[in-house]
SERO-4910 file (N, C-alpha, C, O; in steps of 0.05 Angstrom, whole numbers):
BEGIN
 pado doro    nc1    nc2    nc3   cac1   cac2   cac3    cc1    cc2    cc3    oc1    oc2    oc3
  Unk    A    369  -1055  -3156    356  -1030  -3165    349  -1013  -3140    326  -1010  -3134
  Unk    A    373  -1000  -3124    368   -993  -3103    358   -963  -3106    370   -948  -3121
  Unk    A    337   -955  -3091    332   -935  -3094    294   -919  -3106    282   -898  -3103
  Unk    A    289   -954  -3125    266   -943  -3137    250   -978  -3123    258   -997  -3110
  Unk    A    226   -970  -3135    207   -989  -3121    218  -1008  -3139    231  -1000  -3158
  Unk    A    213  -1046  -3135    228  -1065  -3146    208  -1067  -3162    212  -1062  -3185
  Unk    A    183  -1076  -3154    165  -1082  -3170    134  -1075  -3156    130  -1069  -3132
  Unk    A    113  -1077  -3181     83  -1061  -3183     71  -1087  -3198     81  -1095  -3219
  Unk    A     49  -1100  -3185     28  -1117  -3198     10  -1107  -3205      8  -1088  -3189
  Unk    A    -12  -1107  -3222    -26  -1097  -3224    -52  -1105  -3241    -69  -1090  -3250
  Unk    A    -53  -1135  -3242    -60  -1157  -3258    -63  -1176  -3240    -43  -1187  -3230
  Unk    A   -103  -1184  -3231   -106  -1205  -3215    -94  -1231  -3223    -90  -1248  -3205
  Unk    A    -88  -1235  -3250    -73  -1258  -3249    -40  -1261  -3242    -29  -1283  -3237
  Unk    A    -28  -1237  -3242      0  -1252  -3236      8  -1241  -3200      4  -1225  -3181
  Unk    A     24  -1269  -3214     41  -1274  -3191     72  -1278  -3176     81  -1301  -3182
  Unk    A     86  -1266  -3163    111  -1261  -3162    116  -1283  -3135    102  -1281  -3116
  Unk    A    131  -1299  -3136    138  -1320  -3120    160  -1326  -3122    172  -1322  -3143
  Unk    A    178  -1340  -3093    201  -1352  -3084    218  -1321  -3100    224  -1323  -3124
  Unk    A    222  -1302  -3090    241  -1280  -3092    245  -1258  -3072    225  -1248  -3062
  Unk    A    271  -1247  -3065    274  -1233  -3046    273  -1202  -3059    283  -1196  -3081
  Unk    A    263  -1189  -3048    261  -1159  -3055    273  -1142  -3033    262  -1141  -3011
  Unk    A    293  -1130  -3040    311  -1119  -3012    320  -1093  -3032    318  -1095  -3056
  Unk    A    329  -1069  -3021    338  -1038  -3026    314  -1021  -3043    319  -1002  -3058
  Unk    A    289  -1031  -3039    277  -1015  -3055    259   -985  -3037    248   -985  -3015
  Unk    A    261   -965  -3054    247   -940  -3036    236   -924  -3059    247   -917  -3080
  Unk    A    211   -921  -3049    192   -903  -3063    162   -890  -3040    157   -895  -3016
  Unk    A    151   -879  -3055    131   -858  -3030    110   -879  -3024    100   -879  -3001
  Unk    A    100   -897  -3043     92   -910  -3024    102   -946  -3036    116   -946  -3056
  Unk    A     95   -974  -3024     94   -991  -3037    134   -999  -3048    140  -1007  -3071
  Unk    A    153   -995  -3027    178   -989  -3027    188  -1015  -3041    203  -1016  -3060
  Unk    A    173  -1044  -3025    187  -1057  -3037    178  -1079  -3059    189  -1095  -3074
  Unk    A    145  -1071  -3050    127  -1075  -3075     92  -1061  -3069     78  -1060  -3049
  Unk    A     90  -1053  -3098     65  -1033  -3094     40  -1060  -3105     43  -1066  -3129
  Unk    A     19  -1076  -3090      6  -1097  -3106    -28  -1082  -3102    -38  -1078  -3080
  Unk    A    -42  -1075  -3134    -60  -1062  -3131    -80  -1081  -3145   -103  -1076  -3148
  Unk    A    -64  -1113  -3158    -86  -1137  -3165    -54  -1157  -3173    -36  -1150  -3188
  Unk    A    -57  -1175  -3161    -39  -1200  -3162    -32  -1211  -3135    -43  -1203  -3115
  Unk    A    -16  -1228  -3135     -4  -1243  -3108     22  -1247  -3113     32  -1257  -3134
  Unk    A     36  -1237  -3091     65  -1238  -3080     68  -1260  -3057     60  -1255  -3034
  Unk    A     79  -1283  -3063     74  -1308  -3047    103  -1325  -3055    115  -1327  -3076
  Unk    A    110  -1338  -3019    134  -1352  -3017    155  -1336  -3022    172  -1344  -3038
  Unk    A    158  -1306  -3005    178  -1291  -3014    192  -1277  -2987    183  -1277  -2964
  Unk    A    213  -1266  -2995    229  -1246  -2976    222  -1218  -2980    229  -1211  -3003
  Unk    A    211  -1201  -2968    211  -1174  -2969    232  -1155  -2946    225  -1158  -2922
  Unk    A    247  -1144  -2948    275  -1140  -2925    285  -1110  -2945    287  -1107  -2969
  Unk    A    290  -1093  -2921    307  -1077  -2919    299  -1053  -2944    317  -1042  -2958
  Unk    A    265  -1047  -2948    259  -1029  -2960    246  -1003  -2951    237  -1005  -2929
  Unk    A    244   -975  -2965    235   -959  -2953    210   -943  -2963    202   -952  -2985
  Unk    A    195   -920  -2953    176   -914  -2959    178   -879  -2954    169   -871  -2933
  Unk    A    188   -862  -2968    195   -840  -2959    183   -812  -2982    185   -820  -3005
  Unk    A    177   -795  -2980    172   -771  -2994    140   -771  -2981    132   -776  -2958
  Unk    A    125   -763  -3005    100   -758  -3006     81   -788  -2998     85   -811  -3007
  Unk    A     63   -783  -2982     49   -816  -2984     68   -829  -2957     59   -828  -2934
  Unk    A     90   -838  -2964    104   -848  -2934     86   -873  -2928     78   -873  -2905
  Unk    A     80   -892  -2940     64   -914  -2934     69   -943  -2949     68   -944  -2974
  Unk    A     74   -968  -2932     82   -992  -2935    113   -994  -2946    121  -1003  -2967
  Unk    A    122   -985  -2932    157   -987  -2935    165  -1018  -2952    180  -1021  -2971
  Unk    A    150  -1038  -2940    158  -1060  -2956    129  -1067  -2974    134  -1069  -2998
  Unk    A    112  -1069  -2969     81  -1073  -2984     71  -1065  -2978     66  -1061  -2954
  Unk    A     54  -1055  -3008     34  -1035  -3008     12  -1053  -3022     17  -1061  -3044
  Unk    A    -22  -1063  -3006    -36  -1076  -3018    -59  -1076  -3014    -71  -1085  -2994
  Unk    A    -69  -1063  -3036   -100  -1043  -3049   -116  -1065  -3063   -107  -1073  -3085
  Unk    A   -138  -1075  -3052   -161  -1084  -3071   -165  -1109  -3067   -149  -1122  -3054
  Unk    A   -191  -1121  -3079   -197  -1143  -3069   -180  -1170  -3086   -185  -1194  -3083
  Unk    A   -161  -1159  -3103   -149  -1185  -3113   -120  -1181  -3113   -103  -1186  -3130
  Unk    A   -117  -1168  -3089    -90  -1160  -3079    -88  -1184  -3055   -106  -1188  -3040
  Unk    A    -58  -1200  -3055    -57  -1220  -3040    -29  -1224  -3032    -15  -1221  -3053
  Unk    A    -10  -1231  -3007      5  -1223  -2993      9  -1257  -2973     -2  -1263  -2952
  Unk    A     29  -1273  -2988     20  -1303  -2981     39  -1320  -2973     49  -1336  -2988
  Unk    A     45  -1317  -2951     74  -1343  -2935    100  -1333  -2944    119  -1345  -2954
  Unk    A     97  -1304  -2939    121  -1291  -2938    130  -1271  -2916    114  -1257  -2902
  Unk    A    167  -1270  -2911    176  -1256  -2891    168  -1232  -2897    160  -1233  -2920
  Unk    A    166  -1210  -2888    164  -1183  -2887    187  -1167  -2864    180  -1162  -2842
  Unk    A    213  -1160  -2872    231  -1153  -2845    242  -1131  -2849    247  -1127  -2873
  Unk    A    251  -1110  -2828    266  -1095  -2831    261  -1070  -2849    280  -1056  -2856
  Unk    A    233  -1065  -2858    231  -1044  -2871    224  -1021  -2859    215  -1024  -2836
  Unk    A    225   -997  -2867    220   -976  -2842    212   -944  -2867    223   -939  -2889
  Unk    A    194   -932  -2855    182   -911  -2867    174   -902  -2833    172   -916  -2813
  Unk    A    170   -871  -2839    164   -848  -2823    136   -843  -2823    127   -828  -2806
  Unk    A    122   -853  -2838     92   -857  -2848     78   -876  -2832     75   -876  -2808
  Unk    A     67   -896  -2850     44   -906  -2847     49   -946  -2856     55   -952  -2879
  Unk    A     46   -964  -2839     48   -983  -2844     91   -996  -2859     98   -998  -2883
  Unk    A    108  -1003  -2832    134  -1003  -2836    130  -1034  -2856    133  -1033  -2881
  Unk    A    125  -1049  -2849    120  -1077  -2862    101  -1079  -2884    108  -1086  -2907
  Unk    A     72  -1072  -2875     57  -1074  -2905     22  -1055  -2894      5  -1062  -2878
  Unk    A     23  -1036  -2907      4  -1014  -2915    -21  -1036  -2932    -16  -1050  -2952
  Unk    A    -47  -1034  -2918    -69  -1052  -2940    -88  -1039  -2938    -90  -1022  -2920
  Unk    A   -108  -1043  -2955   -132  -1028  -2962   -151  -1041  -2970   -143  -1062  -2980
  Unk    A   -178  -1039  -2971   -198  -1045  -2993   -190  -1072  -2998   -175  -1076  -3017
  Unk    A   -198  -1096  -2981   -202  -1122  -2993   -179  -1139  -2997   -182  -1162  -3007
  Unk    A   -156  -1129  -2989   -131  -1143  -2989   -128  -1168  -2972   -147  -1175  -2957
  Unk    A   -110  -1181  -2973   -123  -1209  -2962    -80  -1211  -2962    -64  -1205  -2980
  Unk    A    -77  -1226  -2927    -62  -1221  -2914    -48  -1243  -2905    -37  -1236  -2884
  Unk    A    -41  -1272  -2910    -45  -1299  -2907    -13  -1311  -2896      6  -1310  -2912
  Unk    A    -12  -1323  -2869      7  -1341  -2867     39  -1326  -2861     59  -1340  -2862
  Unk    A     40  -1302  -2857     68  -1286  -2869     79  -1284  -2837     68  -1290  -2816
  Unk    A    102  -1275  -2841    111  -1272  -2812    127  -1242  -2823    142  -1240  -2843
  Unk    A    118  -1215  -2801    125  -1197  -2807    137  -1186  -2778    123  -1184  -2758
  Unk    A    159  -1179  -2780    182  -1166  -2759    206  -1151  -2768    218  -1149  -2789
  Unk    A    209  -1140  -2742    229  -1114  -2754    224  -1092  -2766    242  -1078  -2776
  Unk    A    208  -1088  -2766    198  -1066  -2787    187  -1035  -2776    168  -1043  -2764
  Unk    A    187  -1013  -2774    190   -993  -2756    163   -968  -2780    159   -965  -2804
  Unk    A    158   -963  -2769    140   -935  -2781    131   -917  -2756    133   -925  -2733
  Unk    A    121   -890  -2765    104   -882  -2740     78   -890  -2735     74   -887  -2711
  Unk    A     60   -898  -2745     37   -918  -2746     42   -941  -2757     52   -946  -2778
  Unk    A     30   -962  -2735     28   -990  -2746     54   -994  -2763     53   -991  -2787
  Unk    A     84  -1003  -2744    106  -1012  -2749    104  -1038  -2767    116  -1039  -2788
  Unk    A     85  -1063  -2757     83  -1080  -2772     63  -1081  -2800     68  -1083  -2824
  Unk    A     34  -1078  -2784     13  -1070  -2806     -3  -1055  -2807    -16  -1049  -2787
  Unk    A     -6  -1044  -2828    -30  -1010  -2815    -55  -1013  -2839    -52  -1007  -2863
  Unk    A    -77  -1021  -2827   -100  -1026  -2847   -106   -998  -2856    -95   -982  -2841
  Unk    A   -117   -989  -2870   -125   -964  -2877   -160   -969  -2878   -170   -991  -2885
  Unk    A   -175   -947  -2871   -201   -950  -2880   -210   -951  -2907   -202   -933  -2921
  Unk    A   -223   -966  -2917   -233   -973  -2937   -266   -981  -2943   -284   -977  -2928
  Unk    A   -267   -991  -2962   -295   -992  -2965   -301  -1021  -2973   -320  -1025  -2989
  Unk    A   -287  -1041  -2964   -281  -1066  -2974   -266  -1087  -2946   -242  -1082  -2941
  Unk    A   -278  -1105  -2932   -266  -1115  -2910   -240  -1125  -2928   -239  -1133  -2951
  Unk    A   -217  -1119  -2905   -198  -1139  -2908   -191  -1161  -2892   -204  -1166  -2872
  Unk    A   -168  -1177  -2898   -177  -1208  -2875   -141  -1211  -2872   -122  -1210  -2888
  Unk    A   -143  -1214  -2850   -100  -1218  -2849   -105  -1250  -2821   -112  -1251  -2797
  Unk    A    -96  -1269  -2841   -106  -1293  -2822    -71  -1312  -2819    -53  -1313  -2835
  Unk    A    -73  -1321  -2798    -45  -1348  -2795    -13  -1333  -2798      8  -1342  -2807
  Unk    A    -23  -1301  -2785      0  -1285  -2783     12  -1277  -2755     -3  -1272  -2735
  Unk    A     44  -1275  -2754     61  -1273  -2740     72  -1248  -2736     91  -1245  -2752
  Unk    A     69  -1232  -2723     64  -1203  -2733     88  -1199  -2698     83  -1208  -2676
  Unk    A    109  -1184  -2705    115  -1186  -2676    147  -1165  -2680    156  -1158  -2702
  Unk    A    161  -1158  -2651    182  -1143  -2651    181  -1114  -2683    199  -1109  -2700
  Unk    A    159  -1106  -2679    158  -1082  -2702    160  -1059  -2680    159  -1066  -2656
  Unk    A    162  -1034  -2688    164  -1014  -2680    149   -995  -2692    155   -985  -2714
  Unk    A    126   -988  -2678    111   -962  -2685    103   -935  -2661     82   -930  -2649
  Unk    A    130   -924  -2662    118   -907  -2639     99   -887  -2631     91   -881  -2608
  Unk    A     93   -878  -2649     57   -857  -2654     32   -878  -2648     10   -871  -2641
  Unk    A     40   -907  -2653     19   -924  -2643     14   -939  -2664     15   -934  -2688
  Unk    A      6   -972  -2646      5   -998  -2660     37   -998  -2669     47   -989  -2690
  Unk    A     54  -1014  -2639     81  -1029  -2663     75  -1043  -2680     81  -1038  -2704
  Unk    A     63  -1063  -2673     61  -1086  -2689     29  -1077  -2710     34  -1077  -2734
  Unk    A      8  -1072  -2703     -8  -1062  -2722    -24  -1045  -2712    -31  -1046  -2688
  Unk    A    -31  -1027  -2727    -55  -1006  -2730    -79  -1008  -2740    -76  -1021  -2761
  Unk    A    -98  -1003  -2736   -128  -1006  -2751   -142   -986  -2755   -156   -976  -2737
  Unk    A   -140   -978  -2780   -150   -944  -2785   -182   -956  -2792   -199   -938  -2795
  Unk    A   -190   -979  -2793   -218   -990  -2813   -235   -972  -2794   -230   -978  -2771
  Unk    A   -255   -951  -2797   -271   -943  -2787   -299   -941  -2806   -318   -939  -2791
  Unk    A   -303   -941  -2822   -327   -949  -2841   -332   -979  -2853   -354   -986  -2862
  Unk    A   -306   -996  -2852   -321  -1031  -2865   -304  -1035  -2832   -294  -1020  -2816
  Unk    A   -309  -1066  -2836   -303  -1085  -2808   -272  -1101  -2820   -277  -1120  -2835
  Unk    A   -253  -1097  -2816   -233  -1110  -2822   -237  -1142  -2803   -253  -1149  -2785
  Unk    A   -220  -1154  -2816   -224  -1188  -2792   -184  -1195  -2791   -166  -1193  -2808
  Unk    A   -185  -1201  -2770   -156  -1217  -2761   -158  -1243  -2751   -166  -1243  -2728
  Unk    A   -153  -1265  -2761   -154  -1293  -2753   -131  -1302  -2741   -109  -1302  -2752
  Unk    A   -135  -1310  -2720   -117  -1335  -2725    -81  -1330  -2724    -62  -1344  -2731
  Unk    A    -83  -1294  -2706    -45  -1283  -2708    -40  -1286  -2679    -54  -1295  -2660
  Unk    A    -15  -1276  -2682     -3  -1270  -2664     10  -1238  -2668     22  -1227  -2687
  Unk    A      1  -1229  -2643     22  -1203  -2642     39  -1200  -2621     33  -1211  -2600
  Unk    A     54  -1190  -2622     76  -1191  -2602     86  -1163  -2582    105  -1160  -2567
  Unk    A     63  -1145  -2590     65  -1122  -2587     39  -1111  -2582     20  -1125  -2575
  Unk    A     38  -1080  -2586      9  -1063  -2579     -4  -1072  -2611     11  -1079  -2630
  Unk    A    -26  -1069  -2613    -51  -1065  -2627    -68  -1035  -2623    -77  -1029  -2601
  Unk    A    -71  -1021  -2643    -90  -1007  -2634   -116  -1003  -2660   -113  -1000  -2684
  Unk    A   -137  -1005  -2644   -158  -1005  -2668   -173   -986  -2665   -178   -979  -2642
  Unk    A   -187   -970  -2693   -200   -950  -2682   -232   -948  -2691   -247   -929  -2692
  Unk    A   -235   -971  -2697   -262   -981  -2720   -273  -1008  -2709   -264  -1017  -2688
  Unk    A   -290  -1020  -2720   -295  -1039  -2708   -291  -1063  -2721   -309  -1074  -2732
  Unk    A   -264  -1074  -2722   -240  -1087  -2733   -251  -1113  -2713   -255  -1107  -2690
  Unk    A   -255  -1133  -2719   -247  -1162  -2703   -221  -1171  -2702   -205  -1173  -2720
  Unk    A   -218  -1177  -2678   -195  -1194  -2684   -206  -1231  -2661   -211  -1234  -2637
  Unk    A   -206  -1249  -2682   -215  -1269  -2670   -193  -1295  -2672   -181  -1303  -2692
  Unk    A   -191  -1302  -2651   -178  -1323  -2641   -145  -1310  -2644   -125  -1320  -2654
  Unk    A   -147  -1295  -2636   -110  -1272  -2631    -96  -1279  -2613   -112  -1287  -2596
  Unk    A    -80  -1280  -2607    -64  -1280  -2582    -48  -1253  -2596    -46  -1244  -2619
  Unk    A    -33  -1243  -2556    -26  -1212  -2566     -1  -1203  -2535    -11  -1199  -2513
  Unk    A     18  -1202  -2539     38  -1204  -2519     36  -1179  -2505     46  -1175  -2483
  Unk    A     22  -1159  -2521     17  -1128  -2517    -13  -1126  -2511    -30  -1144  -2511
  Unk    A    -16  -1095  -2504    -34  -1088  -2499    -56  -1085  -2529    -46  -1091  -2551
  Unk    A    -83  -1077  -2529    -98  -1071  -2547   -118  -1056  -2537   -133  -1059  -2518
  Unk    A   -113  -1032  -2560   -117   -995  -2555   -148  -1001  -2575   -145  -1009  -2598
  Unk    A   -172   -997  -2566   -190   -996  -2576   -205   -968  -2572   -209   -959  -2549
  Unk    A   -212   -954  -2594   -216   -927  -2588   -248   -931  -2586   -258   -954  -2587
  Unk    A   -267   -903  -2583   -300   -907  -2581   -301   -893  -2613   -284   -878  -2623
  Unk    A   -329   -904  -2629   -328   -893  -2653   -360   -890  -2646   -372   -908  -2635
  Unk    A   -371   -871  -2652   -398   -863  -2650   -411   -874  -2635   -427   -891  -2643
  Unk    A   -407   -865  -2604   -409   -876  -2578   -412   -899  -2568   -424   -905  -2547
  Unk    A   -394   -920  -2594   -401   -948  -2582   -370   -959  -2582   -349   -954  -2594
  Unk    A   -379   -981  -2557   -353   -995  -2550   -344  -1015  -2580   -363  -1020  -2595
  Unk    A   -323  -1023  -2584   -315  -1035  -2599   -302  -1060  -2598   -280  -1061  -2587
  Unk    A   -316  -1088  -2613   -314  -1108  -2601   -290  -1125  -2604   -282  -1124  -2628
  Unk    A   -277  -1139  -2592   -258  -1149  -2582   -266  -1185  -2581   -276  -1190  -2559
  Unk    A   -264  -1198  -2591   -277  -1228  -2598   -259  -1249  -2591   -237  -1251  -2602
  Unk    A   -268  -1263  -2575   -246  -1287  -2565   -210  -1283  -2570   -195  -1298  -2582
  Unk    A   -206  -1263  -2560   -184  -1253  -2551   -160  -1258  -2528   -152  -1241  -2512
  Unk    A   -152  -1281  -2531   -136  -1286  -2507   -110  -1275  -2504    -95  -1277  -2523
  Unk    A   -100  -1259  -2473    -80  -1239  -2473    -60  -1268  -2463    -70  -1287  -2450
  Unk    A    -27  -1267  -2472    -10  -1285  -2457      1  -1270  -2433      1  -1246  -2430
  Unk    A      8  -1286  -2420      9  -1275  -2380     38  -1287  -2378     50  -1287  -2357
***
């Protein structure tokens, strides 16, 4: 079904598992839009995110029972916002390995501010491309505290809120902006040399 988004959850109970979702493009949520369910044990590859919106070329994932679980994320690419996977408001980020993936913000992942922490933990986040900033991820969270456990990135980070990232390793640099004249904290952060 090349051309239109593959699939939209939208029901905390279901769940889309062990399937590959590849040629899908729509404005936002290209190769899946998840606004309540879990997409887990899957392939996401070679989708896009283009028109209006321009955000999560391969996943798009809004809300607190939106879930994103031991799956690839590769090769998707939008001109927007989040090339791999666009999240919001409480989304929950678990175990995935995301590369390849290109946007002008946050190539791999681009949190959006929200009003709801989100948590992206035991992720592999690496070789993305975001040249406006954050290849590998962006952190728009400037009103809740987003949390990162437990990744790896392989690239720049840039955060502009006061986003944790604890126990990270990060092959790149990390772009921490000032948000109402305070520094922004940076938590057991070890850089590889």
């Amino acid at each position: 079904a090349s051309g239109k988004r593959l699939f939209t959850l939208s029901n905390a109970g279901a769940v889309l598992s062990g399937v590959t979702l590849t040629g899908g493009r729509a404005s936002t949520g290209g190769g899946v839009y998840v606004s309540a369910g879990t997409v887990q044990d899957s392939i996401i590859a070679g989708n896009a995110a283009t028109g209006s919106g321009n955000a999560g070329a391969g996943v798009w994932l809004q809300g607190a029972n939106s879930a994103l679980r031991r799956c690839r994320v590769e090769n998707n690419s939008t001109s927007g916002y989040g090339g791999g996977v666009y999240f919001i408001n409480g989304a929950t980020i678990e175990s995935c390995e995301v590369t390849g993936n290109s946007a002008s913000w946050g190539g791999g992942l681009y949190g959006d501010n929200g009003s709801v922490a989100a948590v992206v933990s035991h992720c592999n986040v690496r070789s993305n491309a975001g040249p406006s900033g954050g290849a590998d991820v962006y952190d728009y969270a400037t009103s809740t505290q987003y949390k990162y456990y437990s990744c790896y990135f392989g690239a720049s980070v840039v955060k502009k809120g006061s986003s944790l990232l604890l126990y990270c390793v990060t092959g790149g640099g990390i772009s921490a902006d000032r948000l109402r004249g305070k520094a922004n904290p940076i938590t057991d952060e070890p850089k590889l040399t």
